[in-house]
C-alpha positions in Angstrom: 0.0 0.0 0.0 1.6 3.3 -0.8 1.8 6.1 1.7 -0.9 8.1 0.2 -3.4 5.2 0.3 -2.4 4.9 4.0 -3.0 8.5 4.4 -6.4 8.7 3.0 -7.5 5.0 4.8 -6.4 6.4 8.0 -8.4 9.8 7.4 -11.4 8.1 6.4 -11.2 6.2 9.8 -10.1 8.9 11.8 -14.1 10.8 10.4 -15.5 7.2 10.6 -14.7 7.2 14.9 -15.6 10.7 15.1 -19.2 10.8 13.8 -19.6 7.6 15.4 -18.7 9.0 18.9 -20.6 12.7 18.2 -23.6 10.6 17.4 -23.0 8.2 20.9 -22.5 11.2 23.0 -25.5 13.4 21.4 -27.8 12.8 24.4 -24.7 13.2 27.4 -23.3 16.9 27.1 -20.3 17.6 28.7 -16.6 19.3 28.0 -14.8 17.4 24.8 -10.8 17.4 24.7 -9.6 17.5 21.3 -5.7 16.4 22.1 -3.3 17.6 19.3 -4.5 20.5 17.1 -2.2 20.1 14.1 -3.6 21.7 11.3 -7.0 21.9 12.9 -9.0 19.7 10.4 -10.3 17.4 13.1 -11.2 20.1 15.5 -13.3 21.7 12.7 -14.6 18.5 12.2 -15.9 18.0 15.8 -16.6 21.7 15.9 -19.6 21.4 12.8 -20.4 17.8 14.1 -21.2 19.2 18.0 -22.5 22.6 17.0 -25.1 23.7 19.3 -26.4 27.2 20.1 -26.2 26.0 24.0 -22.8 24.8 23.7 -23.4 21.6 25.4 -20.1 20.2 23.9 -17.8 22.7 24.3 -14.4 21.8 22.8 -10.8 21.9 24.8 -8.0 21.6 22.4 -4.4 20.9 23.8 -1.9 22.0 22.0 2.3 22.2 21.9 2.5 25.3 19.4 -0.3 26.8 17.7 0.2 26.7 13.4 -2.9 25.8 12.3 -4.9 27.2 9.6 -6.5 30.4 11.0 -10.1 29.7 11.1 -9.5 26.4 12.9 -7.8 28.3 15.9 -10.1 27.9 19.4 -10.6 30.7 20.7 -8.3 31.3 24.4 -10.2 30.0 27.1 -10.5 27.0 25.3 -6.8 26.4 24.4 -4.6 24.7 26.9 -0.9 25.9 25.3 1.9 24.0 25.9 3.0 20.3 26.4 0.8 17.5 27.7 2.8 16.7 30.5 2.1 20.3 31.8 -1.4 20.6 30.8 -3.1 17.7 30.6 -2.7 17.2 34.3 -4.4 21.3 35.0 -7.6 20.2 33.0 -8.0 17.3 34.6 -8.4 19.1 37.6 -10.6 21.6 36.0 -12.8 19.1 34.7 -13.0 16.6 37.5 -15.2 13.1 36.0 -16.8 15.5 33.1 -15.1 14.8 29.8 -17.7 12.7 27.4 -15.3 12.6 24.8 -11.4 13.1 23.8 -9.8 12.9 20.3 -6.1 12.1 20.8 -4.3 12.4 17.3 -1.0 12.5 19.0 1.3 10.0 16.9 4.5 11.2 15.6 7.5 9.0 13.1 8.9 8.3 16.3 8.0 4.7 18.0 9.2 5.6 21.5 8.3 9.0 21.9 4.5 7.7 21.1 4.6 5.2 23.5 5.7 7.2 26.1 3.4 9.7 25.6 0.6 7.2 24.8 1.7 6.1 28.4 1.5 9.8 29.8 -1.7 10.1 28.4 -3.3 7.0 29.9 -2.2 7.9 33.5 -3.3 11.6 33.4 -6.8 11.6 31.1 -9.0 9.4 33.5 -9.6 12.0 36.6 -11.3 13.4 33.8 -13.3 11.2 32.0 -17.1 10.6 33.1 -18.6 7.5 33.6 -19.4 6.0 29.5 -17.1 8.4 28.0 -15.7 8.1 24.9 -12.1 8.2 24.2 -10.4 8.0 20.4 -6.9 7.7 19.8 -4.5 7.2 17.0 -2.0 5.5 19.5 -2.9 2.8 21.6 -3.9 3.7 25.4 -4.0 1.8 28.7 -7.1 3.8 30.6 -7.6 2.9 34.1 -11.4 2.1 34.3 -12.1 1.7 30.3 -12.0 -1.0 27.9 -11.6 -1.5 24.3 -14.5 -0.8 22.3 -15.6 -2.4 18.7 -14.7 0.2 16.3 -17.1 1.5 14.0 -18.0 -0.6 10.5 -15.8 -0.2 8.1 -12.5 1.3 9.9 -10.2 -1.9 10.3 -9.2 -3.3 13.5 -5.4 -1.6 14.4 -6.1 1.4 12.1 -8.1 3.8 15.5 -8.5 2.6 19.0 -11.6 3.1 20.9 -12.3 3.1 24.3 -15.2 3.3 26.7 -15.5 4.3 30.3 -16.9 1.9 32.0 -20.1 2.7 34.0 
């Protein structure tokens, strides 16, 4: 498979896992954590997919360096600025057990690095989640108090990982 057919397959699963876990969480509103804002595209993604004039979803992005495109930037209060190991940890506490749903698109070309931050991640995120939240990833995670969770139809097994609180 070429690196372009790689790219698009693991897009097309990447929107696959989102608009199945905006459509799971549509009736449970609560703070989302969109961890990694890259270019943005998946933020805007969740953004049109959880619009609502009450902002029951309101979106938390996490983010080393902002440089993505300009209308994809949230807005301050909603931007935790800096690295996870210094952030993650501060919204946790802001959002004790409220977080129905967190993106993670935090892979990089480097193996170790991923893993250990894979590992970070799955110390620090669950003080936030709430009971039957959703968690995506593109890295594998090992969440105190969720299990694996059948991915959506369609998106092959190893290509996302899914998780789900348990209640």
């Amino acid at each position: 498979m070429s690196r372009l057919d790689s790219f698009i397959r693991r897009l097309e699963a990447q929107r696959a896992c989102l608009d199945f876990a905006c459509a799971q969480i549509a009736g449970r509103p609560g703070p989302v954590f969109e961890l990694g804002l890259g270019n943005g595209r998946t933020y805007d993604h969740l953004r049109s997919r959880l619009a609502d004039p009450q902002e029951r979803w309101p979106i938390y992005v996490f983010e080393r360096k902002v440089a993505a495109h300009p209308d994809c930037i949230p807005a301050d209060e909603r931007l935790y600025l800096g690295e996870f190991h210094d952030t993650l940890a501060r919204a946790a506490a802001d959002f004790p057990s409220k977080v129905v749903l967190v993106h993670a698109d935090m892979g990089s070309g480097d193996s170790a690095a991923n893993a250990a931050l894979a590992a970070f991640v799955s110390q620090a995120l669950p003080p936030a989640l709430a009971s039957g939240a959703l968690v995506l990833s593109d890295q594998p995670l090992n969440l105190v108090g969720a299990e694996a969770s059948p991915l959506p139809e369609g998106v092959p097994e190893g290509r996302y990982n899914l998780y789900r609180v348990k209640t």
